[in-house]
PAPATOR-302076 format. One record per residue (C-alpha): x, y, z; residue in three letters. Coordinates in steps of 0.1 Angstrom, whole numbers, plus 5000, padded with zeros to 4 digits. Layout:
{xx = X; yy = Y; zz = Z; r = ala} $
...
//
This chain:
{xx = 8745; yy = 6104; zz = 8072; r = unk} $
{xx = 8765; yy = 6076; zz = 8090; r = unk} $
{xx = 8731; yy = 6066; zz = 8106; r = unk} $
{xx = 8707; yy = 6063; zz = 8076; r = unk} $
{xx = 8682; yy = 6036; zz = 8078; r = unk} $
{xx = 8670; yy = 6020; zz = 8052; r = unk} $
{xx = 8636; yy = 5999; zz = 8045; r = unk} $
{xx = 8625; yy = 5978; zz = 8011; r = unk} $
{xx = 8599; yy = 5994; zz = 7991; r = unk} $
{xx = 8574; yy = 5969; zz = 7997; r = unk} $
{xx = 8558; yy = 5985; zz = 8029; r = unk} $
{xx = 8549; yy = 5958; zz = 8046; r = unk} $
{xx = 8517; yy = 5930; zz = 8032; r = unk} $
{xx = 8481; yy = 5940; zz = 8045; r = unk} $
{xx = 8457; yy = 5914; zz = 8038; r = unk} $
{xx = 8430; yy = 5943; zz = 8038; r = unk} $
{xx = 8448; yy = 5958; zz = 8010; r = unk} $
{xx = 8462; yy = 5931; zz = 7988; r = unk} $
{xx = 8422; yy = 5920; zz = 7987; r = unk} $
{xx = 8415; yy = 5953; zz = 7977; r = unk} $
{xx = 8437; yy = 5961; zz = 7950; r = unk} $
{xx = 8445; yy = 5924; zz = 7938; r = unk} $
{xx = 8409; yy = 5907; zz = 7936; r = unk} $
{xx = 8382; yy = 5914; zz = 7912; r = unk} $
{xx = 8355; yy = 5919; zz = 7942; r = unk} $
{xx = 8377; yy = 5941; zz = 7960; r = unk} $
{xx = 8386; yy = 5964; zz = 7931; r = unk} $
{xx = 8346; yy = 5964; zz = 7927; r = unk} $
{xx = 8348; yy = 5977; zz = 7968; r = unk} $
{xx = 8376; yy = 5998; zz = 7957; r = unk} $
{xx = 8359; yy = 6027; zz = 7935; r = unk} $
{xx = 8338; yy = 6035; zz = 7962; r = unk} $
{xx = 8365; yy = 6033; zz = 7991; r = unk} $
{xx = 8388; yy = 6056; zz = 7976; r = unk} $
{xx = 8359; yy = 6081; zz = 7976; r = unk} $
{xx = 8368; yy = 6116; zz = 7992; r = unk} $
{xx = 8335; yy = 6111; zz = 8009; r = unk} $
{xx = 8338; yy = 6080; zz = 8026; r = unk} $
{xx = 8376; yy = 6090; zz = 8040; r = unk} $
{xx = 8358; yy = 6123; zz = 8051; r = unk} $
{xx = 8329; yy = 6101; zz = 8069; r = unk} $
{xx = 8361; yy = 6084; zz = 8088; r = unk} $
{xx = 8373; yy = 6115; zz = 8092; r = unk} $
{xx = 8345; yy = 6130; zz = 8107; r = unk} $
{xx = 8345; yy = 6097; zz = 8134; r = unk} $
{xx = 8382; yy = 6104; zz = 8142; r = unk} $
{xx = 8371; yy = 6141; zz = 8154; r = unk} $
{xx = 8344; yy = 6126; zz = 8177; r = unk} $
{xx = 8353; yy = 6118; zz = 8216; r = unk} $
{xx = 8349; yy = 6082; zz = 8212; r = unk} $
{xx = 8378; yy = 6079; zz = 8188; r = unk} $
{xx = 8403; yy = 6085; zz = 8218; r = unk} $
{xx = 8392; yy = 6044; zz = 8226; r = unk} $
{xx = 8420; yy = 6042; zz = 8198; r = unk} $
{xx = 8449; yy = 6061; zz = 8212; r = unk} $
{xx = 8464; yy = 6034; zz = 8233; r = unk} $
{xx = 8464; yy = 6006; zz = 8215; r = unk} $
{xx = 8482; yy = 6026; zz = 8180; r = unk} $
{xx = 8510; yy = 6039; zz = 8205; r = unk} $
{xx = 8517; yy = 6003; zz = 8213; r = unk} $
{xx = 8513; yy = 5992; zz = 8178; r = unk} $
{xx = 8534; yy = 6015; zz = 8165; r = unk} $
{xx = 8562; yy = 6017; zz = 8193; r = unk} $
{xx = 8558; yy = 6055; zz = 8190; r = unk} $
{xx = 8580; yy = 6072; zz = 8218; r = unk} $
{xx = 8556; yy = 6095; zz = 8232; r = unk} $
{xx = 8585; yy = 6112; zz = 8253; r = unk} $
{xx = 8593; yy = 6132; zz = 8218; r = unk} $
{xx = 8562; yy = 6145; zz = 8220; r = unk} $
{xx = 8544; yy = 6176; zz = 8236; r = unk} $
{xx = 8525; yy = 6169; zz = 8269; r = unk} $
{xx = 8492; yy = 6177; zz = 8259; r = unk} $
{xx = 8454; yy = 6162; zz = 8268; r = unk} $
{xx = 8438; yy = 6146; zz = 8236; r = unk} $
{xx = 8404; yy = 6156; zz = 8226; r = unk} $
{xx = 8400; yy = 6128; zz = 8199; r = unk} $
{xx = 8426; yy = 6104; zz = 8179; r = unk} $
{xx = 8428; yy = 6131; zz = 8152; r = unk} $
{xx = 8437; yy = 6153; zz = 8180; r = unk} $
{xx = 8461; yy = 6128; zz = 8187; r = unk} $
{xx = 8468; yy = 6118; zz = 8153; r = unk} $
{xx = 8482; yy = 6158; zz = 8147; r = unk} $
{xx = 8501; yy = 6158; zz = 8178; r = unk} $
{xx = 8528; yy = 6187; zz = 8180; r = unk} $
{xx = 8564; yy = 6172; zz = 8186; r = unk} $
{xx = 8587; yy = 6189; zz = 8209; r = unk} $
{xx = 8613; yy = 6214; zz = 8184; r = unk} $
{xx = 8644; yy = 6194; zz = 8199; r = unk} $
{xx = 8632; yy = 6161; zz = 8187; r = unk} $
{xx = 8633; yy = 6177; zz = 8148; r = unk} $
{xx = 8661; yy = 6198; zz = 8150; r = unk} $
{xx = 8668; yy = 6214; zz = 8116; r = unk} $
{xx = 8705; yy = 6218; zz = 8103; r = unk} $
{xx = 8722; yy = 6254; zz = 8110; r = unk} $
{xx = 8738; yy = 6254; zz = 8078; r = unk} $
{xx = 8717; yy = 6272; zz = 8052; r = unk} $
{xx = 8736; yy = 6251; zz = 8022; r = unk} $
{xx = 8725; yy = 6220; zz = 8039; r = unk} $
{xx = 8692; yy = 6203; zz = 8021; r = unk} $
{xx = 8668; yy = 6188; zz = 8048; r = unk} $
{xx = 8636; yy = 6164; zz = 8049; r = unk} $
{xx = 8605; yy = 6186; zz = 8054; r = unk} $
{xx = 8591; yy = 6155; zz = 8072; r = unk} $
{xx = 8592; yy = 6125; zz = 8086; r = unk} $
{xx = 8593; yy = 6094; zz = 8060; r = unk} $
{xx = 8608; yy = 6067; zz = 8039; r = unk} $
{xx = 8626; yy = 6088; zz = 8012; r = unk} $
{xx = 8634; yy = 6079; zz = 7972; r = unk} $
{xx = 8647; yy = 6099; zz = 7945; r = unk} $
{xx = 8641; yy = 6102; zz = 7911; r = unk} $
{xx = 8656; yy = 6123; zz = 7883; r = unk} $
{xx = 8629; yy = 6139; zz = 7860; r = unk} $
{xx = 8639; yy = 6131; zz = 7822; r = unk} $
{xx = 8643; yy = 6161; zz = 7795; r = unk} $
{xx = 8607; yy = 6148; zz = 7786; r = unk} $
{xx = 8591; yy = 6152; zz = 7822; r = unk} $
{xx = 8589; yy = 6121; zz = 7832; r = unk} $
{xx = 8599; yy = 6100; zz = 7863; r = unk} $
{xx = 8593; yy = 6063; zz = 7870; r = unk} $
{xx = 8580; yy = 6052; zz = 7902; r = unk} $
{xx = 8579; yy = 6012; zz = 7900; r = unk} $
{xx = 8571; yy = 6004; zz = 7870; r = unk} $
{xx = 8545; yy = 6032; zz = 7863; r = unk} $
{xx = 8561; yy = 6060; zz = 7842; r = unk} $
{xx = 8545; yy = 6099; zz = 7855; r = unk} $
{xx = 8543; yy = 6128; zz = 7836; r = unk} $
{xx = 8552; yy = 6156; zz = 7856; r = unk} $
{xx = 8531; yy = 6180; zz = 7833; r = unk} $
{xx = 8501; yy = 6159; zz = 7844; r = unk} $
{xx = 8508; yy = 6158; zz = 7883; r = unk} $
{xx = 8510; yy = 6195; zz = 7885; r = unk} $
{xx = 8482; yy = 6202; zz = 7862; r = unk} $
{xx = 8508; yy = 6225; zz = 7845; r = unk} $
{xx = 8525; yy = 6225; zz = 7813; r = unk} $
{xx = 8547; yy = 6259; zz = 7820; r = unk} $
{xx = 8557; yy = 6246; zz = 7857; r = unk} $
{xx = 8565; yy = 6216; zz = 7839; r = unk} $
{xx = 8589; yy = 6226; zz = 7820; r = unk} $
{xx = 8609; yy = 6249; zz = 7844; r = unk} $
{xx = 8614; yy = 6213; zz = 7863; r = unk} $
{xx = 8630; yy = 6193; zz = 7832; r = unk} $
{xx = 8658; yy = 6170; zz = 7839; r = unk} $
{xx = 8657; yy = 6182; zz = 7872; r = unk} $
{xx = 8654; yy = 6161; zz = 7906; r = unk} $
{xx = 8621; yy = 6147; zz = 7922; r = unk} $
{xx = 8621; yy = 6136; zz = 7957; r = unk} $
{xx = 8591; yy = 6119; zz = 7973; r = unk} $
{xx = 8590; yy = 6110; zz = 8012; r = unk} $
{xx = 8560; yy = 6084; zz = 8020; r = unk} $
{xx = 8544; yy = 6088; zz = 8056; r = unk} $
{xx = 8529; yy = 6060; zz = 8073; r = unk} $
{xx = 8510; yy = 6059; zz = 8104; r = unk} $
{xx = 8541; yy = 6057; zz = 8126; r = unk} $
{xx = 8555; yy = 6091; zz = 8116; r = unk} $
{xx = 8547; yy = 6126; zz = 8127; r = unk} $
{xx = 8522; yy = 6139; zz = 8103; r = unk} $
{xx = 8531; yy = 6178; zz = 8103; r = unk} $
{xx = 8555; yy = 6191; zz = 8078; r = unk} $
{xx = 8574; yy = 6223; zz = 8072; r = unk} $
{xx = 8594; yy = 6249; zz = 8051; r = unk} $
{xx = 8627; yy = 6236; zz = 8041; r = unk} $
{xx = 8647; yy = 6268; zz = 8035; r = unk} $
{xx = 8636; yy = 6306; zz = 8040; r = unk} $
{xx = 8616; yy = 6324; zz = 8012; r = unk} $
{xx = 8586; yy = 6334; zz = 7996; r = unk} $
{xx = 8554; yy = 6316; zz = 7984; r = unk} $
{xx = 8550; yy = 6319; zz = 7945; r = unk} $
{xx = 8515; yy = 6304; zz = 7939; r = unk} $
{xx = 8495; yy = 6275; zz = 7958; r = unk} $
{xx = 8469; yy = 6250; zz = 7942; r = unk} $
{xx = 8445; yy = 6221; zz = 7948; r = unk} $
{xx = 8436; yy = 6193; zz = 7924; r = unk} $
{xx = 8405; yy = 6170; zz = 7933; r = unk} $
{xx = 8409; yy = 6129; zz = 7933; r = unk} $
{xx = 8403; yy = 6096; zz = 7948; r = unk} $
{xx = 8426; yy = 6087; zz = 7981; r = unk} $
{xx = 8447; yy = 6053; zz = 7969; r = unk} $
{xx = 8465; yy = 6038; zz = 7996; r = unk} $
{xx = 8503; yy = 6052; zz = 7990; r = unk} $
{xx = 8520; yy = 6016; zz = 7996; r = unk} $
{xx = 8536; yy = 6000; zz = 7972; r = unk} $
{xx = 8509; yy = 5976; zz = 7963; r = unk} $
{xx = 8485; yy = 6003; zz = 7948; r = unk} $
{xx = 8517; yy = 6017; zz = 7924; r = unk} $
{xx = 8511; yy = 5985; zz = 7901; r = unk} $
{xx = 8475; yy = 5992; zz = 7888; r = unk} $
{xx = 8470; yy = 6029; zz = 7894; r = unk} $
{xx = 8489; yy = 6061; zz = 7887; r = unk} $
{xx = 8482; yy = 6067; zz = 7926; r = unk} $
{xx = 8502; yy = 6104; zz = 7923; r = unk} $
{xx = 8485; yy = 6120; zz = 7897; r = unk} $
{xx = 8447; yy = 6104; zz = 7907; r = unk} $
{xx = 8449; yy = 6116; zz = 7943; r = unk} $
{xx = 8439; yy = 6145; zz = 7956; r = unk} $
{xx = 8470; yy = 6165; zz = 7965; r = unk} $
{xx = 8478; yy = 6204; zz = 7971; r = unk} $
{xx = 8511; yy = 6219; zz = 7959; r = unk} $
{xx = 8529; yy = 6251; zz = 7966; r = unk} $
{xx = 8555; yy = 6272; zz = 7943; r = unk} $
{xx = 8584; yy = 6281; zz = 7965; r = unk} $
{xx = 8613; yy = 6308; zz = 7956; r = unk} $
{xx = 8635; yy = 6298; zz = 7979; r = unk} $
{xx = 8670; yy = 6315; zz = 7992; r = unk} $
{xx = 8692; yy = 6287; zz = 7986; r = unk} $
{xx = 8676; yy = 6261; zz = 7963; r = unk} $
{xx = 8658; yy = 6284; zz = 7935; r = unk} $
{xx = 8621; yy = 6272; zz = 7928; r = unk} $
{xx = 8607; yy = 6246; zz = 7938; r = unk} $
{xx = 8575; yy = 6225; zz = 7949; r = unk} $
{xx = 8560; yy = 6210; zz = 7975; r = unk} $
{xx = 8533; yy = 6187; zz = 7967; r = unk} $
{xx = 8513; yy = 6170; zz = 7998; r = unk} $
{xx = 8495; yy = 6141; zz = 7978; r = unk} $
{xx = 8464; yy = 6125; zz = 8003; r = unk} $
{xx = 8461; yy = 6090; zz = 8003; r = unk} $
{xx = 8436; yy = 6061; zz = 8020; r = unk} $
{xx = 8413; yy = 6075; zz = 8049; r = unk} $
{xx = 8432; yy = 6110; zz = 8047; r = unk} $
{xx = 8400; yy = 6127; zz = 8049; r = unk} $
{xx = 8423; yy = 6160; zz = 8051; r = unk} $
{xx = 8452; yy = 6179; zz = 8041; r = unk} $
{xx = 8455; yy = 6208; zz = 8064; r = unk} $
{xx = 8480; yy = 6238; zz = 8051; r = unk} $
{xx = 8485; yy = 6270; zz = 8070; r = unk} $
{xx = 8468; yy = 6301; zz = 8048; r = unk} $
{xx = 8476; yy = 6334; zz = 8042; r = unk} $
{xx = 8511; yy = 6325; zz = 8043; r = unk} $
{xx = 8536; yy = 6350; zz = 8020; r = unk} $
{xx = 8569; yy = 6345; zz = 8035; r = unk} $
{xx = 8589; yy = 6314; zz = 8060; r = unk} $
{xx = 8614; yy = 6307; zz = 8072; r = unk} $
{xx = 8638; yy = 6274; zz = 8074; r = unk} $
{xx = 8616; yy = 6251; zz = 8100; r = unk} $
{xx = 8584; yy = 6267; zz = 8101; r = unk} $
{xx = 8559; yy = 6242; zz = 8099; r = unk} $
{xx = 8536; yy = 6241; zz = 8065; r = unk} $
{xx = 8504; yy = 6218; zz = 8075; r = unk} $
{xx = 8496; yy = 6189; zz = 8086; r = unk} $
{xx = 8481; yy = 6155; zz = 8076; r = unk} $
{xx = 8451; yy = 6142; zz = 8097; r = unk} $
{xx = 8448; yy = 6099; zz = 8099; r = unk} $
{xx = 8464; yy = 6081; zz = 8077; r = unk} $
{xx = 8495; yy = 6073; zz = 8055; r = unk} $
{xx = 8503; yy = 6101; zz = 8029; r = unk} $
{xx = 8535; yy = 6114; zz = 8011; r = unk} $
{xx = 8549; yy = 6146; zz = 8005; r = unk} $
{xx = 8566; yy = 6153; zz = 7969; r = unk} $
{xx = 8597; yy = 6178; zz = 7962; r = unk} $
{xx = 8609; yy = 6192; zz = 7932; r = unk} $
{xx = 8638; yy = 6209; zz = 7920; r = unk} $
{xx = 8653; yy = 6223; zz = 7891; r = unk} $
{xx = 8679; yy = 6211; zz = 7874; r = unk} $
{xx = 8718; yy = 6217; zz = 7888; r = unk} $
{xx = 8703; yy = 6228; zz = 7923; r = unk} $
{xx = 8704; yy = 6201; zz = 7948; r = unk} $
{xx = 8732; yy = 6168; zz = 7957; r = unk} $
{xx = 8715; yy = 6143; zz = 7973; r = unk} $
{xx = 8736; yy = 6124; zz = 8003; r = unk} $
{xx = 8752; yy = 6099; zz = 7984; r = unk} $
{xx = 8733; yy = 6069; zz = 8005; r = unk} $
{xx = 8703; yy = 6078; zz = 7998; r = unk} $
{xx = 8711; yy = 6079; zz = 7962; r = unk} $
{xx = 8721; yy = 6047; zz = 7959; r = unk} $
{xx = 8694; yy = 6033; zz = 7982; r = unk} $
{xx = 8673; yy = 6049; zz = 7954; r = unk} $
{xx = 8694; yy = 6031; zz = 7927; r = unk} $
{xx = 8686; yy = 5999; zz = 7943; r = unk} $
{xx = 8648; yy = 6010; zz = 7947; r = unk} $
{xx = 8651; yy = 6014; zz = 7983; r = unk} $
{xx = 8636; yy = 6043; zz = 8006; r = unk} $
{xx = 8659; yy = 6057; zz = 8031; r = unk} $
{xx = 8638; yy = 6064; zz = 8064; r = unk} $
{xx = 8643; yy = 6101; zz = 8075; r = unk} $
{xx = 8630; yy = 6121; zz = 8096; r = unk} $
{xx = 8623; yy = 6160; zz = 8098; r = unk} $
{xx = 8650; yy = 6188; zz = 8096; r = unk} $
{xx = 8675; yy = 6160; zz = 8087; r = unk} $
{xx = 8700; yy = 6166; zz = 8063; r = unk} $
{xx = 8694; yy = 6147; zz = 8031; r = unk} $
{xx = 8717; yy = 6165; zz = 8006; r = unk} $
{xx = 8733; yy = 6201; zz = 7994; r = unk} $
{xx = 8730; yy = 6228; zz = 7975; r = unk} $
{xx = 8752; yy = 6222; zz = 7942; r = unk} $
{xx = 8761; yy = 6256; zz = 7934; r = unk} $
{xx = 8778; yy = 6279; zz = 7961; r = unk} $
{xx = 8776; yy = 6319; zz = 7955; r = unk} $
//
């Protein structure tokens, strides 16, 4: 990955954020912002005509390059916000070997211990209590953990990363923390947010999971139903406004991960990626 980009881990300072999550009034303010109901009332605004107003001004913001996008007429910014990209902009890798991102994001790795834990900052998980799960749990000791943070500036749909079958699906109830880095020193964001996960058999990489975690004002996590069997690039969901992350997991002796982005991970730095990108390998070849 001779072009790999790389960004710090501190996402960026928000005076909005660092009063909510490092002052006493605005962690008061906090327990009710992070209330499914009150992202769902902004939700509900960002479906309404009026919210187009907003369209503009977060293209420009964001230096978003609309010409990767799909000419379409936007009925609101979550409209907007959910925007399909043109397939050549995301090209997936031909090789079926290859490992790719299922999304845009700022990527870090993390090896689960023979105990199932992983540390994200300086907040240990437990990955027994993310999935809700003690027997999925344990199939994904000492295995590897990959979690790819969206923010506003990325293309919030995601997709299948090999072909296969779905195993099982479920949905855990939460709060919506932000998912920058400020909110990782007081809260164990991952496993108090709401978040959805599938159980994937897939044809090159075993089982494994995908986890969509919601985050600050993500009213919604939208995944296609009824879904059986994918295929490499077919798309999964998609997030409506907001930042959010998407979490991988595989078991143990299954994936390589590209060798920079293991040691941006090393030095605790996500590597920015972007959808159908090659990121790693399978380990073992049959």
């Amino acid at each position: 990955m001779g072009n790999t980009k790389t960004q710090a881990t501190s996402g960026g300072k928000s005076p909005a954020l660092d009063f909510l999550y490092n002052s006493i009034p605005g962690r008061i303010l906090l327990k009710l912002v992070v209330r499914k109901s009150v992202s769902g009332f902004i939700g509900f605004f960002m479906d309404r005509r009026a919210s187009k107003l907003f369209i503009l001004r977060f293209i420009k913001k964001n230096d978003i390059d609309m010409e990767e996008y799909e000419n379409a007429s936007y009925k609101s910014f979550n409209d907007f916000f959910t925007r399909e990209i043109k397939k050549e902009s995301r090209p997936f890798s031909d090789n079926e070997y290859d490992l790719t991102a299922p999304c845009d994001g700022k990527l870090i790795t993390y090896q689960i211990t023979t105990d199932g834990a992983f540390h994200i900052k300086n907040t240990v998980y437990d990955i027994e209590q993310l999935l809700g799960d003690k027997g999925l749990a344990d199939e994904f000791m000492d295995g590897t953990c990959l979690v790819f943070r969206l923010t506003t500036d990325d293309y919030h749909r995601y997709a299948y990363i090999d072909d296969g079958e779905v195993v099982s699906s479920k949905r855990i109830k939460g709060v919506l923390h932000t998912v920058r880095p400020i909110a990782f020193e007081r809260y164990k964001v991952y496993t108090q947010n709401s978040r959805e996960y599938t159980v994937l058999e897939t044809k090159n990489f075993g089982k494994a999971v995908q986890m969509e975690v919601g985050a600050l004002f993500v009213g919604r996590i939208k995944n296609h139903g009824d879904i059986r069997t994918f295929k490499r690039g077919e798309e999964k969901g998609m997030f409506e406004f907001g930042g959010s992350t998407i979490v991988m997991m595989f078991q143990k002796n299954t994936v390589s991960l590209d060798e920079a982005i293991h040691a941006n991970a090393q030095s605790n730095i996500e590597t920015v990626v972007r959808m159908g990108q090659k990121i790693g390998e399978k380990t073992y070849r049959s």
